[in-house]
N, CA, C and O atoms as a Maestro MAE file, in Angstrom:
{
 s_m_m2io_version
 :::
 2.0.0
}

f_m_ct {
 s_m_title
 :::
 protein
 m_atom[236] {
  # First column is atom index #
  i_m_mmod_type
  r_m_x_coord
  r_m_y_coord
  r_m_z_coord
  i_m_residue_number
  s_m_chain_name
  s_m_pdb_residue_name
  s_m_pdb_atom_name
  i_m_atomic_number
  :::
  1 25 19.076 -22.124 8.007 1 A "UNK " " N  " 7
  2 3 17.671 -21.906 8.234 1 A "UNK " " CA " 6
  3 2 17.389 -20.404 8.271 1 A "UNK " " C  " 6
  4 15 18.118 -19.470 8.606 1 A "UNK " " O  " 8
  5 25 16.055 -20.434 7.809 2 A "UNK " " N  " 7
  6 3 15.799 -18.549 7.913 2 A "UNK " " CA " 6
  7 2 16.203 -17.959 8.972 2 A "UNK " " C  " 6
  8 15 17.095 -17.113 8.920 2 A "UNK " " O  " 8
  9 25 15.507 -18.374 10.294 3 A "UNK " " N  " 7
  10 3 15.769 -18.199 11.532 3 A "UNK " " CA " 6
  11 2 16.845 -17.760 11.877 3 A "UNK " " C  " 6
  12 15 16.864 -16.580 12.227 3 A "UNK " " O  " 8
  13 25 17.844 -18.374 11.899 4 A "UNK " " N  " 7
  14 3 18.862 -18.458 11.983 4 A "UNK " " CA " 6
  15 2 19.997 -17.120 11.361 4 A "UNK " " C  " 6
  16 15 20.694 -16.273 11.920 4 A "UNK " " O  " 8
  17 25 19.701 -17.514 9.845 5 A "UNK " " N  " 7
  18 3 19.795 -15.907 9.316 5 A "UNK " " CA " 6
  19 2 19.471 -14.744 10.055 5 A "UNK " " C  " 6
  20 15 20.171 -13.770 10.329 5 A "UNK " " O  " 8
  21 25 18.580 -14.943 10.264 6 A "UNK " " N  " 7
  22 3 17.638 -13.547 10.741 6 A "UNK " " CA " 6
  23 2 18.443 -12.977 11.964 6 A "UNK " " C  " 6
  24 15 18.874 -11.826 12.018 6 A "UNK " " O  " 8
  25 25 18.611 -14.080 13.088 7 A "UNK " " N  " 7
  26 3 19.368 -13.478 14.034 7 A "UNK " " CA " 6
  27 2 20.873 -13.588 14.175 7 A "UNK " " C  " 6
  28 15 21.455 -13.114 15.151 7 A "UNK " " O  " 8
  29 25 21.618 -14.342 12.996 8 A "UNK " " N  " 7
  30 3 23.208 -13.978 12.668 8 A "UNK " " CA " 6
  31 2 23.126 -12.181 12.500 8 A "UNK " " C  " 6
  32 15 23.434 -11.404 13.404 8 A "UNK " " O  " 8
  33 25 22.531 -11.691 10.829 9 A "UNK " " N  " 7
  34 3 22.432 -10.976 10.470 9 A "UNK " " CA " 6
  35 2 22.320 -9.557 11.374 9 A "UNK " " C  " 6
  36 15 23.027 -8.552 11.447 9 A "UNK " " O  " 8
  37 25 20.690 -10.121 12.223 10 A "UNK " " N  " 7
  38 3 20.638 -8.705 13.219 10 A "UNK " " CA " 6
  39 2 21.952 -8.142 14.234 10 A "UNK " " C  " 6
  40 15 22.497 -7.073 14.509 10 A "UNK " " O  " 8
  41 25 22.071 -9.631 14.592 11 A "UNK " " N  " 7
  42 3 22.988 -9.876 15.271 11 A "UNK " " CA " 6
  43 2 24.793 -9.032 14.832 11 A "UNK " " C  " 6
  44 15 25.419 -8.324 15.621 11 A "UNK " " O  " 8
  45 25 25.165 -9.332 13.669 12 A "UNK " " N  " 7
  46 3 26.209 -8.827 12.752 12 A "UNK " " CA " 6
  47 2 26.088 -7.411 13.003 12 A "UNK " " C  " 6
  48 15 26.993 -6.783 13.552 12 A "UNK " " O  " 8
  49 25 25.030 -6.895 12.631 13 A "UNK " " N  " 7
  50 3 24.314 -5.728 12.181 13 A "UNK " " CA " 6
  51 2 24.936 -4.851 13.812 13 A "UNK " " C  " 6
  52 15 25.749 -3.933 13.921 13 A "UNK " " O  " 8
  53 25 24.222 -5.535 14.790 14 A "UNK " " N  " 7
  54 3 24.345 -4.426 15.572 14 A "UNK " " CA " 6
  55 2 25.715 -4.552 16.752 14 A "UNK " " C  " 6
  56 15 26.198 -3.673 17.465 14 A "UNK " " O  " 8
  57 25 26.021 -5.767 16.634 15 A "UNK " " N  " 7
  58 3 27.583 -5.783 16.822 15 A "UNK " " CA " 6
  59 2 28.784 -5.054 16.978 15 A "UNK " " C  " 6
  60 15 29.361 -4.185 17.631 15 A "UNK " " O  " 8
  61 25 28.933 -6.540 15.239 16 A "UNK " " N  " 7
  62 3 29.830 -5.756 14.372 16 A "UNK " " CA " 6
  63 2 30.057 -4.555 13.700 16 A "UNK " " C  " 6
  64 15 31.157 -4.232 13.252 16 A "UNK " " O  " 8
  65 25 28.862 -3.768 13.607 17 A "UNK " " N  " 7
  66 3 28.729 -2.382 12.837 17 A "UNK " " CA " 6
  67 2 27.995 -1.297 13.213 17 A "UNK " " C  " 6
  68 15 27.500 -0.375 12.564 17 A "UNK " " O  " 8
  69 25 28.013 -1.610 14.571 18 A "UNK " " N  " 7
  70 3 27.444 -0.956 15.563 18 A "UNK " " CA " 6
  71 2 26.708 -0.229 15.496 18 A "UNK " " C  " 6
  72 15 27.001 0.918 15.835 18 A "UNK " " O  " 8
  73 25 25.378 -0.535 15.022 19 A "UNK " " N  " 7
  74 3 24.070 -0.084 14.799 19 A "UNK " " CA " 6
  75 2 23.502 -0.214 16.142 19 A "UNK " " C  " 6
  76 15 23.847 -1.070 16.956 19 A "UNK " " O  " 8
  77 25 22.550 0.745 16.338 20 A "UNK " " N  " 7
  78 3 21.902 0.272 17.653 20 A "UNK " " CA " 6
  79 2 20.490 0.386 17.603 20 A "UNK " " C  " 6
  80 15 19.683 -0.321 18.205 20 A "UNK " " O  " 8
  81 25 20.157 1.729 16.517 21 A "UNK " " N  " 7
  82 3 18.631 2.316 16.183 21 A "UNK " " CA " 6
  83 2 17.779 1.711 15.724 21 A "UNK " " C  " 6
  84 15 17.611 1.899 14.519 21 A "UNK " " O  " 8
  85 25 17.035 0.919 16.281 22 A "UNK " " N  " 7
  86 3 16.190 0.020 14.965 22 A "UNK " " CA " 6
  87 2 16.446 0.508 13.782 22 A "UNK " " C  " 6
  88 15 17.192 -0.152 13.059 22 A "UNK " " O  " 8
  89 25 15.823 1.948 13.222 23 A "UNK " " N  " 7
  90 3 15.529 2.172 11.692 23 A "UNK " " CA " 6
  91 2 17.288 2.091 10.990 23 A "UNK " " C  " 6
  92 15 17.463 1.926 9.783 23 A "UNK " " O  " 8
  93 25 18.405 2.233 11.940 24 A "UNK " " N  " 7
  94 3 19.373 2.352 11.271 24 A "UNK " " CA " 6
  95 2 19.771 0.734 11.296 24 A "UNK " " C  " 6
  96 15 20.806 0.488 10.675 24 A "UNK " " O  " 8
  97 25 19.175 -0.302 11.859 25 A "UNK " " N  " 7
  98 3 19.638 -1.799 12.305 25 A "UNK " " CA " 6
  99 2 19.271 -1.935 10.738 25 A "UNK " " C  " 6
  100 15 20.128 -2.241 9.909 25 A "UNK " " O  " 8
  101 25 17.598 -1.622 10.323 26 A "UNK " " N  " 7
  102 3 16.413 -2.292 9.171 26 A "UNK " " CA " 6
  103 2 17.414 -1.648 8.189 26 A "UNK " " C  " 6
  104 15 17.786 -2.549 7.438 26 A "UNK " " O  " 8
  105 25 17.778 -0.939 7.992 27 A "UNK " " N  " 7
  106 3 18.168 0.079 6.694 27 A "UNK " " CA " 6
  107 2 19.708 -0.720 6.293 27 A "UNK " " C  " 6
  108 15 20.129 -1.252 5.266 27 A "UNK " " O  " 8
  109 25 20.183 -0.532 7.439 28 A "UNK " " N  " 7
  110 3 21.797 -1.501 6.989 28 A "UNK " " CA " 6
  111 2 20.925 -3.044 6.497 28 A "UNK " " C  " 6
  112 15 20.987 -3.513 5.361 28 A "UNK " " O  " 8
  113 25 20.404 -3.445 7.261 29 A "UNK " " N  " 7
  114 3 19.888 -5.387 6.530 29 A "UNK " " CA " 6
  115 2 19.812 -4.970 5.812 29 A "UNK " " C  " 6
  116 15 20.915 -5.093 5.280 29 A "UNK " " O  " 8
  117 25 18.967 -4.187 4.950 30 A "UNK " " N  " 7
  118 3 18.028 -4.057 3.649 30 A "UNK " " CA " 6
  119 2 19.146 -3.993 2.777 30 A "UNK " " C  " 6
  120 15 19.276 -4.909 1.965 30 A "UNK " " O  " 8
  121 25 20.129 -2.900 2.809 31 A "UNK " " N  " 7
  122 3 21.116 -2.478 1.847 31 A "UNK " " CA " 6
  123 2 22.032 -3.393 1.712 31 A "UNK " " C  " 6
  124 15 22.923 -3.284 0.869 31 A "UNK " " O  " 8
  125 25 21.889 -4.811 2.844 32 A "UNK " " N  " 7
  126 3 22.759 -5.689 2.393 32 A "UNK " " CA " 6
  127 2 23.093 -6.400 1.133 32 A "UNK " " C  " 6
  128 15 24.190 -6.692 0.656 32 A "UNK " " O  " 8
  129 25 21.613 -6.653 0.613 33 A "UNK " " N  " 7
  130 3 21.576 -7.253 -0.585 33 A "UNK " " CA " 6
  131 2 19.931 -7.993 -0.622 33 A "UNK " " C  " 6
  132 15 19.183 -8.161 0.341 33 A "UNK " " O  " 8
  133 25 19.760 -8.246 -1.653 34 A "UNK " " N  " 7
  134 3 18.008 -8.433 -2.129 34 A "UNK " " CA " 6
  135 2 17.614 -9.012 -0.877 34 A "UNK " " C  " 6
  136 15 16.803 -8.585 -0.055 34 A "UNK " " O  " 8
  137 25 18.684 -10.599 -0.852 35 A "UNK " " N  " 7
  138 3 17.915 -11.987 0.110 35 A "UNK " " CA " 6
  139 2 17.015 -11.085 1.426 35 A "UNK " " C  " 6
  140 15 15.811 -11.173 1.668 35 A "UNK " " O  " 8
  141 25 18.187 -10.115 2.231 36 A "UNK " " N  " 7
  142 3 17.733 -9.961 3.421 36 A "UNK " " CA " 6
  143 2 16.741 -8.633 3.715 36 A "UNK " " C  " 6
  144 15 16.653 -7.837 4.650 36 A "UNK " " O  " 8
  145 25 15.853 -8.856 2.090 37 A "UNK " " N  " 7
  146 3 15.156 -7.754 2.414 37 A "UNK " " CA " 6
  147 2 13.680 -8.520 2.054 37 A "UNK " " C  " 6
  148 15 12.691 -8.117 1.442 37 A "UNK " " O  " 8
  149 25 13.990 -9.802 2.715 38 A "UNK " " N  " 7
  150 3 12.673 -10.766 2.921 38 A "UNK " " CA " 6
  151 2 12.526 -10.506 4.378 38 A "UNK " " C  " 6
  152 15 11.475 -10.098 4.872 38 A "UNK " " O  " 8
  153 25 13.481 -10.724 4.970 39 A "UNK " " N  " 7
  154 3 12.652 -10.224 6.216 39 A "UNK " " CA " 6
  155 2 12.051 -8.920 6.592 39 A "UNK " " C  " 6
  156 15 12.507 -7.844 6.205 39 A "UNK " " O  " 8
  157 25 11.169 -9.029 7.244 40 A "UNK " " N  " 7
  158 3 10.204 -7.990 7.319 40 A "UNK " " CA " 6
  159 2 10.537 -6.931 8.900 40 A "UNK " " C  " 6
  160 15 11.288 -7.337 9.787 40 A "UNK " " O  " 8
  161 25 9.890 -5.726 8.958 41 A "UNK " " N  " 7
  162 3 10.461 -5.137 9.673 41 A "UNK " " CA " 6
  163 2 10.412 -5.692 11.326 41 A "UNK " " C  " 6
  164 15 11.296 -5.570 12.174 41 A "UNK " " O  " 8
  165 25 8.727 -6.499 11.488 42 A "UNK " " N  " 7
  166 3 8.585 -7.351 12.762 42 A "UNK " " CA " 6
  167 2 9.571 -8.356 12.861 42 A "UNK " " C  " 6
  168 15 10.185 -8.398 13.927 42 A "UNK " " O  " 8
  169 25 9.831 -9.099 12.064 43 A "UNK " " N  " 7
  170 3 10.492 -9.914 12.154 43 A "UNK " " CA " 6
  171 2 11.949 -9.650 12.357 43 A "UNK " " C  " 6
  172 15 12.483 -10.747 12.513 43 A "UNK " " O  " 8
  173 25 13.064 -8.439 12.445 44 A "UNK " " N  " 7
  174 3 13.937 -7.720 12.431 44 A "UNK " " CA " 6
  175 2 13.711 -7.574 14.183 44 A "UNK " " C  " 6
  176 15 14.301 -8.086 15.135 44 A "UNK " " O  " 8
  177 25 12.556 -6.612 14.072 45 A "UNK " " N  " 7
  178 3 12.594 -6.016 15.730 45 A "UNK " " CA " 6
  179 2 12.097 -7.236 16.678 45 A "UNK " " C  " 6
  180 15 12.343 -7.180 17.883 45 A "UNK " " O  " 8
  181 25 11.450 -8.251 16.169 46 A "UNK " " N  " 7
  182 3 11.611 -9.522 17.282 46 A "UNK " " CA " 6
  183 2 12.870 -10.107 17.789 46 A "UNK " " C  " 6
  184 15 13.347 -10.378 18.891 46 A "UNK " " O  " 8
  185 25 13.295 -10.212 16.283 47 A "UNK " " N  " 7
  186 3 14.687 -10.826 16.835 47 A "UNK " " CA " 6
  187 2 15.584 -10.290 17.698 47 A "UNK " " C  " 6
  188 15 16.163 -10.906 18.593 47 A "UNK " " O  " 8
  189 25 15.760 -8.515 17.282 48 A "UNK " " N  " 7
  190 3 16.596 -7.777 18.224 48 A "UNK " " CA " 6
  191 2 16.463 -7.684 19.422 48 A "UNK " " C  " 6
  192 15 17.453 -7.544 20.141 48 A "UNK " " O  " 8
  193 25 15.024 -7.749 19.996 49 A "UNK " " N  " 7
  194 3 14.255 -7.753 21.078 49 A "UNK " " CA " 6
  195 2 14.607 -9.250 21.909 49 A "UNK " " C  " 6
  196 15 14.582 -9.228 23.140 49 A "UNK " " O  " 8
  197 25 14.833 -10.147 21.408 50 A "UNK " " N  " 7
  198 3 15.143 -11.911 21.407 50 A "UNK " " CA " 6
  199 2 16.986 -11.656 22.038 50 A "UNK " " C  " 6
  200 15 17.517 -12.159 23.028 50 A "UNK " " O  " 8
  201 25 17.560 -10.720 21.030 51 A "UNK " " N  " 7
  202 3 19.396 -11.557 21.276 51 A "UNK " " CA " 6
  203 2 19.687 -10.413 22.527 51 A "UNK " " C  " 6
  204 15 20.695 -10.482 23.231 51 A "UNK " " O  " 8
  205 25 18.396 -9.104 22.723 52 A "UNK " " N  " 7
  206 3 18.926 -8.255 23.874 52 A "UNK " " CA " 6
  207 2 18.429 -9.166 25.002 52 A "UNK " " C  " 6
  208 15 19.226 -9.189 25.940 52 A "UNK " " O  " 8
  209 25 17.423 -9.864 25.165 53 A "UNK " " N  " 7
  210 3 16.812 -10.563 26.351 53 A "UNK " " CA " 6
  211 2 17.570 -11.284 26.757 53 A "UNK " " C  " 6
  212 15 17.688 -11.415 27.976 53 A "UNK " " O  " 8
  213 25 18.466 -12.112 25.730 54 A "UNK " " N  " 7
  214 3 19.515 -12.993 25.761 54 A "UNK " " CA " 6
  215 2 20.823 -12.715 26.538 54 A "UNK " " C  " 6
  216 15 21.679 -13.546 26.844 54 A "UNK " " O  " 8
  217 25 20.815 -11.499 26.776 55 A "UNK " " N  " 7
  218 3 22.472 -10.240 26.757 55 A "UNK " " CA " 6
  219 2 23.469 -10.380 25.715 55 A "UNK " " C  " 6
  220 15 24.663 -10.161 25.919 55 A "UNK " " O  " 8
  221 25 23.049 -10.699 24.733 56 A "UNK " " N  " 7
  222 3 23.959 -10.727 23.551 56 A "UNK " " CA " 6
  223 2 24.115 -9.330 23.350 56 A "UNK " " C  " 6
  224 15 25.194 -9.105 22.802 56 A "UNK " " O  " 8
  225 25 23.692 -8.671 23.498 57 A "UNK " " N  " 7
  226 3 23.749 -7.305 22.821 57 A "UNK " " CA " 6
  227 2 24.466 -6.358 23.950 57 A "UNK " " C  " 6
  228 15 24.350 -6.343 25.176 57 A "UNK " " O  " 8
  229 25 25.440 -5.388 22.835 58 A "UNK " " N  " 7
  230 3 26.161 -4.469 23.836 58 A "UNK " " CA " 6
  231 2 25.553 -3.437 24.350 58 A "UNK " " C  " 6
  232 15 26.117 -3.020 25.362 58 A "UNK " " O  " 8
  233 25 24.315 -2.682 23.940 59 A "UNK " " N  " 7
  234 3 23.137 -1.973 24.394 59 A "UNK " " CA " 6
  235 2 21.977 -2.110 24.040 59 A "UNK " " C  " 6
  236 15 21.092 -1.414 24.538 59 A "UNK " " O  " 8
  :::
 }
 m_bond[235] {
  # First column is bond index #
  i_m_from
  i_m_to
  i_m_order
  :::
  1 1 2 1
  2 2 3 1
  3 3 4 2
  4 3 5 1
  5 5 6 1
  6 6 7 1
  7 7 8 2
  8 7 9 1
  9 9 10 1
  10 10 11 1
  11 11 12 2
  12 11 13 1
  13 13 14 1
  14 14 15 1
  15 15 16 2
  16 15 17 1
  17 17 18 1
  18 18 19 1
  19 19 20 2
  20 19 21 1
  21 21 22 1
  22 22 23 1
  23 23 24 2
  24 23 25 1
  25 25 26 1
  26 26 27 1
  27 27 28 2
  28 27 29 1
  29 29 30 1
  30 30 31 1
  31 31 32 2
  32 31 33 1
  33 33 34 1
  34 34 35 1
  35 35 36 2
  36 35 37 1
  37 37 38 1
  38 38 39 1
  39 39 40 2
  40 39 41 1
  41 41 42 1
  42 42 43 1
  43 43 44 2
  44 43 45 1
  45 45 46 1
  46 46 47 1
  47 47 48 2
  48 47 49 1
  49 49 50 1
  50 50 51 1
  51 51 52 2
  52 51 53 1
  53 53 54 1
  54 54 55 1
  55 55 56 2
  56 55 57 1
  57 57 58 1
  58 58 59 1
  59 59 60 2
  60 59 61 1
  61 61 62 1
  62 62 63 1
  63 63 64 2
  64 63 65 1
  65 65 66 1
  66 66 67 1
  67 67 68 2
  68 67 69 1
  69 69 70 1
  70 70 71 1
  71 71 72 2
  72 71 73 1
  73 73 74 1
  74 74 75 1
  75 75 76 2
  76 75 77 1
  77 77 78 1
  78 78 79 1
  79 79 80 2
  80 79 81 1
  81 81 82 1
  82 82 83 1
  83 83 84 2
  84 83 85 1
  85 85 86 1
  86 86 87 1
  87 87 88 2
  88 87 89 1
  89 89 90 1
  90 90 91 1
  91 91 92 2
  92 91 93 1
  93 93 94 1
  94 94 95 1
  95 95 96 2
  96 95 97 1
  97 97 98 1
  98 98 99 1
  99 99 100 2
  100 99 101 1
  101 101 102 1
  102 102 103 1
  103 103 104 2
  104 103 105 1
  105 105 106 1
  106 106 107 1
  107 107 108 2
  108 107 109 1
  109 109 110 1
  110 110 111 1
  111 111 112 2
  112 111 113 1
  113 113 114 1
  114 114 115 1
  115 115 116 2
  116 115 117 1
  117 117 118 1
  118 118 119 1
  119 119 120 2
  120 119 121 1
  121 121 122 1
  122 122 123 1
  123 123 124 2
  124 123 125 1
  125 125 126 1
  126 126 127 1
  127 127 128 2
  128 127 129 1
  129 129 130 1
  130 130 131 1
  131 131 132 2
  132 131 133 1
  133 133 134 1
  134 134 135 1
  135 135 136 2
  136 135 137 1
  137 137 138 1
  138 138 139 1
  139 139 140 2
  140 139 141 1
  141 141 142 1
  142 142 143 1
  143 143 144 2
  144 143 145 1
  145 145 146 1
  146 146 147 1
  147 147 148 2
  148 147 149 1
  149 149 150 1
  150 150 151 1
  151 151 152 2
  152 151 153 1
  153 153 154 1
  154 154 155 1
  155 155 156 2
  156 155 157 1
  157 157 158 1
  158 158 159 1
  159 159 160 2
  160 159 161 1
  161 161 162 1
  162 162 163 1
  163 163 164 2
  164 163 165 1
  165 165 166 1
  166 166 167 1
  167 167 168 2
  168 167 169 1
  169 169 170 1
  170 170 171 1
  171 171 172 2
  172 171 173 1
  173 173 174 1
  174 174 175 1
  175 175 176 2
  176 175 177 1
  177 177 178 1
  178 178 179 1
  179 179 180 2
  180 179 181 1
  181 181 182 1
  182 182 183 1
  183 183 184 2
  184 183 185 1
  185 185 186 1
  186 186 187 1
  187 187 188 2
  188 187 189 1
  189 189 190 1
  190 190 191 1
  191 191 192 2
  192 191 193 1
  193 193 194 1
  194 194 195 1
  195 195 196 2
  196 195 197 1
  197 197 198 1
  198 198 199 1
  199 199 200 2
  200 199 201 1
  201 201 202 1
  202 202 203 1
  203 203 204 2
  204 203 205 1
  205 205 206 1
  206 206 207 1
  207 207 208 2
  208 207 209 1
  209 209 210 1
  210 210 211 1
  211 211 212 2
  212 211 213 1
  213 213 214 1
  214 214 215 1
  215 215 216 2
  216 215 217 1
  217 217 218 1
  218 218 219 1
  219 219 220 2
  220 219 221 1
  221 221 222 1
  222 222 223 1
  223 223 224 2
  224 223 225 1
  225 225 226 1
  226 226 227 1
  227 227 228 2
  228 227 229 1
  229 229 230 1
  230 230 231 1
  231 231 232 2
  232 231 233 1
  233 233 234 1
  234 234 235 1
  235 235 236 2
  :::
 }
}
C-alpha cells in the first residue's frame, strides 16, 4: 500500500542512512528512484512527524 511505502521508506531513510534534516530526508527519497518521487513533500514530513510521535525514530 502507498501508505505503507511512505513510512517504510521515510522510515529507511532516516534510520538506516541516517538522515535526520527534513530537506536531506526529501532529497535522499527523491534520488531513490522515479516511484518515490510521488510522494510529495507534506506527505514525507507527516509521516516523519507520525514514526517520531511513535519513538521510532533515533532523533
Amino acid at each position: 500500500s502507498y501508505g505503507l511505502e511512505l513510512l517504510a521508506t521515510v522510515y529507511w531513510t532516516i534510520v538506516k542512512e541516517a538522515q535526520s534534516d527534513f530537506k536531506d530526508v526529501q532529497e535522499y527519497i527523491y534520488q531513490w528512484n522515479d516511484r518515490k518521487k510521488q510522494f510529495t513533500s507534506k506527505q514525507i514530513k507527516l509521516a516523519q512527524e507520525h514514526l517520531n510521535e511513535l519513538g521510532w525514530l533515533p532523533f
